[in-house]
C-alpha positions in Angstrom: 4.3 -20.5 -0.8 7.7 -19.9 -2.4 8.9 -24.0 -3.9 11.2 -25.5 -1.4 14.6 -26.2 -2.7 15.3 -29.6 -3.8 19.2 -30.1 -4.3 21.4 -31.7 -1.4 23.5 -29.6 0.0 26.7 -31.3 -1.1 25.2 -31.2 -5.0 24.8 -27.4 -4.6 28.3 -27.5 -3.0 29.6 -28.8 -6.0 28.3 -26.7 -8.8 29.4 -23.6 -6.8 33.0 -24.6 -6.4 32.8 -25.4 -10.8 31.2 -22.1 -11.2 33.8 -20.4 -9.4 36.7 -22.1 -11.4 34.9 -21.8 -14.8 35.3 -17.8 -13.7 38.9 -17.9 -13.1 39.9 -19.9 -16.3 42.8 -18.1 -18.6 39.9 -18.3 -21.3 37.6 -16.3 -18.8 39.9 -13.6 -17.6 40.3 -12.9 -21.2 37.0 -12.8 -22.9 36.5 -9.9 -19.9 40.0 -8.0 -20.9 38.7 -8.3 -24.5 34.7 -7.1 -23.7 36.6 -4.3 -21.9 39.1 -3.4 -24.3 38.2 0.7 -24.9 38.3 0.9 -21.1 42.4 -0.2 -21.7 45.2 2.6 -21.4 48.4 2.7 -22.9 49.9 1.5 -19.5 47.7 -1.7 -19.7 48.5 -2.2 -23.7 52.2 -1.6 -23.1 51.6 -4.7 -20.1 49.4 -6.8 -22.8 52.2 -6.6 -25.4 54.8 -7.8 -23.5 53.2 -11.5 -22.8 51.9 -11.3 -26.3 55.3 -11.3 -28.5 56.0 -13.9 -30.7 57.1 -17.3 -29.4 59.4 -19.3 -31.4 57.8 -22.7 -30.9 54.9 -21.6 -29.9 51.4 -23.3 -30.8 50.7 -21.4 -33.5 53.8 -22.5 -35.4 
């Protein structure tokens, strides 16, 4: 007989909705681009280099 479930409903209700935002942080979306980076063409570099050009100001001044 399979163990009967023992989290409330609203508990399991809440670490969904956490795990769903954890998936859609900046810092997810790009650990994926950069696990998948052979699969990237030059379309999708050409895209990438745009946001990435130097900021003056920027953080890592």
């Amino acid at each position: 007989m399979p163990r009967k479930y023992t989290m409330s409903d609203k508990a399991r209700e809440a670490r969904r909705k956490g795990g769903m935002a954890a998936g859609r942080s900046l810092d997810a979306y790009i650990t994926r681009i950069v696990d998948r980076a052979p699969e990237l063409t030059d379309e999708h570099i050409a895209r990438l280099r745009k946001v990435l050009r130097p900021v003056s100001g920027g953080s890592a001044e």
